[in-house]
C-alpha positions in Angstrom: -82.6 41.7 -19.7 -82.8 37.9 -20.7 -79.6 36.6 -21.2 -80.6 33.0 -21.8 -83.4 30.7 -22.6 -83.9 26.8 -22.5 -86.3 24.7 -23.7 -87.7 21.7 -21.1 -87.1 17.7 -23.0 -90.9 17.3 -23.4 -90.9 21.2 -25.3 -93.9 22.2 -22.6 -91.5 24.6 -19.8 -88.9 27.1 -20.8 -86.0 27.7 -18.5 -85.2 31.7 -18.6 -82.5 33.4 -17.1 -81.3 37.4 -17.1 -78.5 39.6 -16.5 -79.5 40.2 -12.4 -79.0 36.2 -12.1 -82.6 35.7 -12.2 -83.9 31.8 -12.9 -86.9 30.4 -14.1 -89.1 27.7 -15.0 -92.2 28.9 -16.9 -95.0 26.7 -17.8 -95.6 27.6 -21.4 -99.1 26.4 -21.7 -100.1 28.3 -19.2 -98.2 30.9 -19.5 -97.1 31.8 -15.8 -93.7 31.2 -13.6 -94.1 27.6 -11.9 -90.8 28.6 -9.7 -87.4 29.9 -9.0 -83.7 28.6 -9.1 -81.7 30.2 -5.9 -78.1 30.7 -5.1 -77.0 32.8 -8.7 -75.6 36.3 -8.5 -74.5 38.2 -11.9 -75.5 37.9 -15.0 -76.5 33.8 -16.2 -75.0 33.3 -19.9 -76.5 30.0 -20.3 -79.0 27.3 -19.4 -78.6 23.9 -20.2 -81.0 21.6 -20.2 -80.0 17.4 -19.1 -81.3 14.8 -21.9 -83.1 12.8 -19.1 -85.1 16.3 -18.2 -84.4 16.0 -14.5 -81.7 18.0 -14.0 -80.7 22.2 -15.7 -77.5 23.7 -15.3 -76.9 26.8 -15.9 -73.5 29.2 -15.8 -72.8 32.7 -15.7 -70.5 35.6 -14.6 -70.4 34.9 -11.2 -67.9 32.3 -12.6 -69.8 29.3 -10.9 -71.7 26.1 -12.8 -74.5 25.0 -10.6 -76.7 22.1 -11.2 -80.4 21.6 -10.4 -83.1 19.3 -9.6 -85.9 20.5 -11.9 -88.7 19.2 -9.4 -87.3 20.1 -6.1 -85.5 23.4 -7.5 -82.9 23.1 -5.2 -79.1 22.9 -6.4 -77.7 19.5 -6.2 -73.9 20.5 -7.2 -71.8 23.6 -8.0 -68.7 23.9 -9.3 -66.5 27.2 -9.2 -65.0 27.6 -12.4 -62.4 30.6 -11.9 -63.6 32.7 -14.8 -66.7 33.8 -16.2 -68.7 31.5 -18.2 -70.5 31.9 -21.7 -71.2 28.6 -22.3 -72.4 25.1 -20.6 -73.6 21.9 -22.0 -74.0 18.2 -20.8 -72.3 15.1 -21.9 -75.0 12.9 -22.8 -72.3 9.8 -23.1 -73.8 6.9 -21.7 -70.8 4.3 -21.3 -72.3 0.6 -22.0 
């Protein structure tokens, strides 16, 4: 079951994610997986997507926020959260 889906910054990749912890990066022009997002267990509630496009978070059940590198697919933080999540998003703020 898909519990959550992002869209990429440039609208061409959707980030999907499901209820086993399962998550995705799928090239919607051509219409196949381009790669996998490891270290999730339970059910991910939501993906977010960073403004710049480099990085996707995305948080779930298994009560932990883990950040990605889009390109390398590998996590480059993680946070535990001591409770399940529904909901993520980034703070674009940009302090001048």
């Amino acid at each position: 079951v898909i519990t959550s889906v992002a869209s990429s910054a440039d609208g061409n990749e959707a980030y999907v994610a499901n209820a086993r912890g399962l998550f995705e990066i799928v090239d919607l022009r051509a219409g196949r997986t381009r790669g996998k997002f490891r270290g999730n267990s339970g059910s991910i509630r939501q993906i977010a997507v960073h403004p710049d496009g480099m990085h996707v978070a995305c948080g779930g059940l298994d009560q932990y926020v883990r950040v990605y590198d889009v390109k390398t697919k590998r996590a480059v933080a993680s946070a535990y959260a001591k409770q399940a999540l529904t909901s993520i998003v980034f703070d674009a703020y940009t302090p001048e």
